[in-house]
Structures are given as C-alpha cells and as structure tokens.
C-alpha positions, 0 to 999 in steps of 0.5 A: 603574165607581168608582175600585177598579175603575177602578184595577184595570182601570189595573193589568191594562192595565199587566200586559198592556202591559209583558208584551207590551212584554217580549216584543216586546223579546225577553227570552227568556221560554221556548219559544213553542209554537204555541198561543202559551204559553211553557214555565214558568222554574219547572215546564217547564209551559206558560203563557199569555206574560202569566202567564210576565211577571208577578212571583211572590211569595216568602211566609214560611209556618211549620211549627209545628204549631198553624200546619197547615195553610197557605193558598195553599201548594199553588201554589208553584211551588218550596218551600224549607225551612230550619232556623231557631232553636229547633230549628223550619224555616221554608218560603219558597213561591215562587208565580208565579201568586198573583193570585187567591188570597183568602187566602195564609198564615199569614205569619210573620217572615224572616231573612238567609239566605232573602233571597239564595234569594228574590232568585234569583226576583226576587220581592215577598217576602211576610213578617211582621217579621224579625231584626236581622241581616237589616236591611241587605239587607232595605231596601235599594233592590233589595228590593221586600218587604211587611212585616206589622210592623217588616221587621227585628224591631227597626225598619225601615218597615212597607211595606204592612203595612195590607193584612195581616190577621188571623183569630180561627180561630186565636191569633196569631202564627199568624194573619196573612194577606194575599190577591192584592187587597192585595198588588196595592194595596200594590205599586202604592202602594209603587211596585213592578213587578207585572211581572219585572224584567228588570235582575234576573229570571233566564230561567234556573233550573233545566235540564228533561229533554225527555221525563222523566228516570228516572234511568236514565242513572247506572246503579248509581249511582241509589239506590232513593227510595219514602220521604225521611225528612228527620227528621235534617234537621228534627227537628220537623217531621218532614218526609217524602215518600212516591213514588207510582209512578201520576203520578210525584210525591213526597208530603210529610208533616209531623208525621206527616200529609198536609201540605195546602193549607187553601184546597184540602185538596191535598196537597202534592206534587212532582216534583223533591226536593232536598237542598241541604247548606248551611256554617252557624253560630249566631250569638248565644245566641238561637239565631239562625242563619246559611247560606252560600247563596253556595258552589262546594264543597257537595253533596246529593242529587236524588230524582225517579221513585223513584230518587235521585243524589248532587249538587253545586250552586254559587250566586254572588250573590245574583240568581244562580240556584243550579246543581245538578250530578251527579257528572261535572259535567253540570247535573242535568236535573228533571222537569217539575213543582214542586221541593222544596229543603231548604237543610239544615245540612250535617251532617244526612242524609236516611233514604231507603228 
C-alpha cells in the first residue's frame, strides 16, 4: 500500500474509533433501531451509527444563472437561501454525507450572517474567500473553514486553498470546485475533526412527526400550498416549488426551470419548506447586507403536504439550533425528508397558490 492509502486507511480507522467511542460514550445520537441504524439529526431517516458521527460540510453554492447547475447540491440535507448584494441569494447546502462526492460545487465566497446558520450544524464551512465583515468570526479558533483564496476577501489565511480546483467548462468565478479526497487531506493537515464535535454539535435540530404531519391538525388554519412562489423574496432567481401529491415533495425551480444536481441531473426536491422572515440592513454602499439570525420576535411560514401554517422561530447564539413554532407555541413537527429555509428579508412574501 503506498503513503495515500496508507493515510486514508489511518483517517477511516480514526472515523471508525471516534464514532464508535461516541456511542459508547452515550451521546445521544438518535434512536438505535434493531438493525443498529440510528434516525438522521437532519431528515429523520435511518443511517448507519458510523455515518450519523461524521461532520457535515456547509458549501457556498451560487444561484446566478450562468453557475446552473450545481455539483453534489442534491445531497444536501438542508438547503438555505438568502439575499446577498446586488439584488442576487446565495445557497449554504448542509451535506452530512459528502465523503464520496468527486466533484462539490461551484463554490463561491461567504458573508457574516451565514456563519451563525452554519454554525447551527458544526460543520467544516466549505467557501471561496469572503468580505471584511465576516473576518472576526471567520478566524476565530472555533471555525473549522476551507477557503479557496483570502477567508475574508480582503486577507485572512487560505486554509486548505490547494485542494480546490477549477474547470474550463465554464468561466470563473463560476468554476471552482473541491471533492471529498480533499477536503479529507485538508482536514487532517489543518488538524480538524472529520467527526462532530461534541462541545459544539447539537443532537437537536428539528422536531419530526412520528407517522407523517398533514397538517391536518390546524383546521382552517392550514392554507392550500401546490405552488410557492418565492419571486418577492428573491426576485432574480425566481426561485419556486411545485408540490407533487404522489411522494409528498416539494419541487424547486430556479429562473424558471427544474433546478437540478450536474452530478446527477436530480431535481432538487424537499419535504419540508420554510420562510424564515428575518430583521436586516444594508451596511455600506456596495450593497453588502447584514441578518438578525439570533431573535425571539420573527415570523414565517411552513409548507409541507400541500398545505401550509404561519410560524415563529427563535434562535440564541450562534451553535444554538434555531426553533420553529405554531401559532399556540408547540414546536412545529417536519416530516421526514430534506428541509428547504429561505432566511428572507422580513418584508418579502411568498405567493402561494
């Protein structure tokens, strides 16, 4: 065996050892079902113990249109969108089981507001460079972050920038890429854990119904939600989903066509959808823009099944999972499957058909 493999065979004993010496430990890693699968913190589905202990990745993925489509998008788990400057939302995809995936991206830069949702999952951030606002938190000793150039934009280190790599399919900034060799061999050169870490993972995310949730349960007060129309929330993109009755899911558009996964040609689809209104402000005349992820006081909305409710959510600190509520204040119950939040400037609607 030469020194590569020699180091990866190192780097799957050592997942192997810590997943197992996490579970003997006894932090809660779901419900251990006969077959000695544990239920997903992120979908409620079943995974093997070793698969549950392994970090996720958090990825910057762009929505401009000459970026479409995305590689390794469809295995997020959870899929954020938010607005950035000019006018143009940028993606944050949560992907828990990115260790086989050749080719992730493209990858574009960060800002501030998406390190407090990443944080929520305690995962190596994936991105290429950033702004100057973000340069505080972004090296600080807690942040485990890849960086395909300068992490803030304007300096900062490069922490694992030579795994990264770029295509000529397609003009840059659009074509940056890195896969899950090197983000392994970053990892272990940078000394970060492959595994979750327990000081800051949260076992507690979201609440899942047991059997499915229709809905059903708020009367009159569940809407009727075929199509989500989220082009008053991100006007370029357009972004929008169509509900298929057969298996349940919410299919999302993008400028006006099925947004899909290059390395698969999937749709992208979810069970769960969520508005998250969210307090913002512009903060210079670059149009660089600032979120209130940490609040008690917003509201949105939460689709599923073809139906939707109004909601609240409250989120604390940064590693602090962000809640979702109904209207009597009982934790929202999701269904099993993949969760789409649009983190929306608090004055932009969805049109909902």
């Amino acid at each position: 065996m030469g020194r590569a493999g020699k180091k990866l065979g190192r780097v799957t004993m050592a997942l192997a050892l810590v997943a197992a010496t996490i579970v003997g430990a006894g932090v809660p890693m779901g419900t251990v079902q006969a077959d000695g699968e544990v239920k997903s913190v992120y979908t409620n589905e079943p995974v093997s113990q070793a698969q549950a202990s392994q970090r996720p990745i958090a990825i910057m993925m762009p929505t401009d249109k000459a970026a479409q489509p995305s590689y390794g998008i469809s295995q997020a788990k959870v899929l954020y969108e938010i607005m950035e400057e000019g006018n143009i939302s940028r993606q944050l995809a949560v992907i828990d089981n990115w260790q086989g995936i050749e080719k992730i991206g493209n990858i574009r830069s960060c800002r501030a507001y998406y390190i407090p949702v990443a944080t929520e999952w305690d995962p190596i951030l994936v991105h290429f460079g950033g702004v100057v606002y973000m340069k505080d938190r972004i090296s600080a000793a807690d942040i485990n972050n890849l960086s395909g150039t300068s992490e803030y934009g304007v300096g900062g280190a490069r922490p694992g920038a030579g795994y990264f790599f770029r295509t000529s399919d397609r003009k840059a900034p659009h074509n940056a890429y890195i896969g899950a060799s090197g983000i392994i061999k970053a990892s272990q050169e940078l000394g970060y854990s492959l595994n979750i870490r327990p000081e800051h993972y949260n076992t507690k995310h979201f609440t899942f119904a047991e059997g499915g949730n229709t809905l059903d349960q708020y009367g009159a007060g569940a809407a009727v939600a075929n199509v989500v129309d989220l082009s008053q929330i991100f006007p370029y993109t357009k972004s929008s989903f169509n509900y298929n009755a057969a298996d349940g899911l919410y299919y999302k558009n993008i400028h006006g066509k099925a947004q899909t996964d290059g390395n698969n040609g999937q749709q992208l689809a979810f069970a769960n959808v969520i508005i998250q209104h969210t307090k913002w402000a512009q903060l210079d005349k670059k149009g660089y823009l600032t979120f209130q992820n940490c609040d008690t006081t917003e509201d949105g909305y939460y689709f599923t099944r073809g139906k939707y409710i109004h909601i609240t959510w409250r989120k604390g600190s940064d590693y602090e999972p962000t809640r979702y509520y109904d209207d009597n204040g009982n934790e929202i119950q999701l269904n099993t499957g993949k969760t789409y939040i649009a983190v929306a400037q608090k004055e932009r609607n969805p049109i909902v058909k």
